[in-house]
N, C-alpha and C positions, 0 to 999 in steps of 0.2 A: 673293438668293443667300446673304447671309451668315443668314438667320434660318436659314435652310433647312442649312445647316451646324452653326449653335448646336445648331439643335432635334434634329439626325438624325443627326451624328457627334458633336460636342464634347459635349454633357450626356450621352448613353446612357455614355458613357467615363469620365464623373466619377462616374455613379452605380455602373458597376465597380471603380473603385477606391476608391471609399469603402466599397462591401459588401467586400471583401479587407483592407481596413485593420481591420475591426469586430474587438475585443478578445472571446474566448470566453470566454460564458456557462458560471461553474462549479455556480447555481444558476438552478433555473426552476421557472417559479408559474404555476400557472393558477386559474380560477375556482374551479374545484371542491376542489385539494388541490393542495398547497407540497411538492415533490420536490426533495432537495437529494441533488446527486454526493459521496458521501464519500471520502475523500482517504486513501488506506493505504498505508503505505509499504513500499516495497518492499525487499530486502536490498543494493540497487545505492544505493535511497535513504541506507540508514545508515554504506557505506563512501562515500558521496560528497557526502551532505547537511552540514548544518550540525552538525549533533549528530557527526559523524564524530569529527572531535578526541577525544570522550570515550569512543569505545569503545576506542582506542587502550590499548597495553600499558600501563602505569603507567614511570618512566623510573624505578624501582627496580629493578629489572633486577638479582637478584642473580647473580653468577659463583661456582658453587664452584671452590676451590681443587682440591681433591679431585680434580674431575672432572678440571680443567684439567691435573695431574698423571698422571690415567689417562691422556687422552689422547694426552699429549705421549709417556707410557712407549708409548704403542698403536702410535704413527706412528715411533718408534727402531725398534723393533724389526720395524715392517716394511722400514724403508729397510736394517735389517741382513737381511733375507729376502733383497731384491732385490739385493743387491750379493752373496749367495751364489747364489744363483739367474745371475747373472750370470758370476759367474767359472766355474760350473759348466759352462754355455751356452760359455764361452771353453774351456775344460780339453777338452769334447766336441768340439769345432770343429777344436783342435788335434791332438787325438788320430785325429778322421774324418779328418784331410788327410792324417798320418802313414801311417795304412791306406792312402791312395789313392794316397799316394808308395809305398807297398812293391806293393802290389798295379802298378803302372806299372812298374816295377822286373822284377819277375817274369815279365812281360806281356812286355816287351822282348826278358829273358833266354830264354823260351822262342819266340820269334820271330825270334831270332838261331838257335837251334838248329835251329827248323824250314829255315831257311836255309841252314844247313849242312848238315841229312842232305839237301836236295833236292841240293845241289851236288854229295854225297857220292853220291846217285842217279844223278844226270846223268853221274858220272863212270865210277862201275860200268855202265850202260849203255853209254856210249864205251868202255868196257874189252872191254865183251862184243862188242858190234858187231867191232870190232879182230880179239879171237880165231876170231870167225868168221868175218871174212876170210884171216884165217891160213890155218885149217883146210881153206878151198876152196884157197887157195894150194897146199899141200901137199899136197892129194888130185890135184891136176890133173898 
């Protein structure tokens, strides 16, 4: 029983894990002509390989002053943009709501009037109803 285990589970197993463990062949020969894989490096190679270090910037890195100069006049003079572009945006806002107060104003004013010519109707109508009961009053 146990040969019968050796021979027909436990070695077929070992001879699978030793063929997965076998290190790959970068060169292969045969009888007739030596075929060798050549090795090109690829652009992942040079930012990640060994040699990468050296394509690096150099740490001379010079800063013009100059530029740093433009720049800094570049970035005042938008943050002076945006703080007038801002107060503008504020001047508009104030000025939309003033409209919308007058205009609410006037809206009212003319909604109290219509209020009063209906009253002033209702009342000419009770006026007139009245004299024409009069009228039959006195014809009768």
């Amino acid at each position: 029983m146990v040969l019968l285990y050796y021979f027909f589970i436990y070695l077929p197993q070992q001879k699978k894990s030793q063929a997965n463990n076998r290190p790959l062949q970068h060169h292969q020969a045969t009888q007739t002509e030596e075929r060798t894989i050549e090795y090109e490096p690829s652009s992942s190679d040079l930012l990640n390989g060994p040699g990468a270090i050296f394509n690096c910037p150099s740490p001379q890195f010079k800063v013009d002053p100059e530029e740093i100069k433009k720049l800094q006049k570049d970035i005042s003079q938008k943050e002076k943009t945006i703080i007038g572009l801002n107060n503008s945006y504020s001047k508009l806002e104030t000025k939309s709501q003033q409209e919308l107060d007058n205009l609410k104003k006037q809206l009212q004013i003319k909604e109290a009037k219509i209020k009063e010519l209906t009253e002033v109707e209702a009342s000419l109508d009770q006026m007139i109803k009245n004299v024409k009961e009069l009228n039959e009053e006195i014809e009768k």
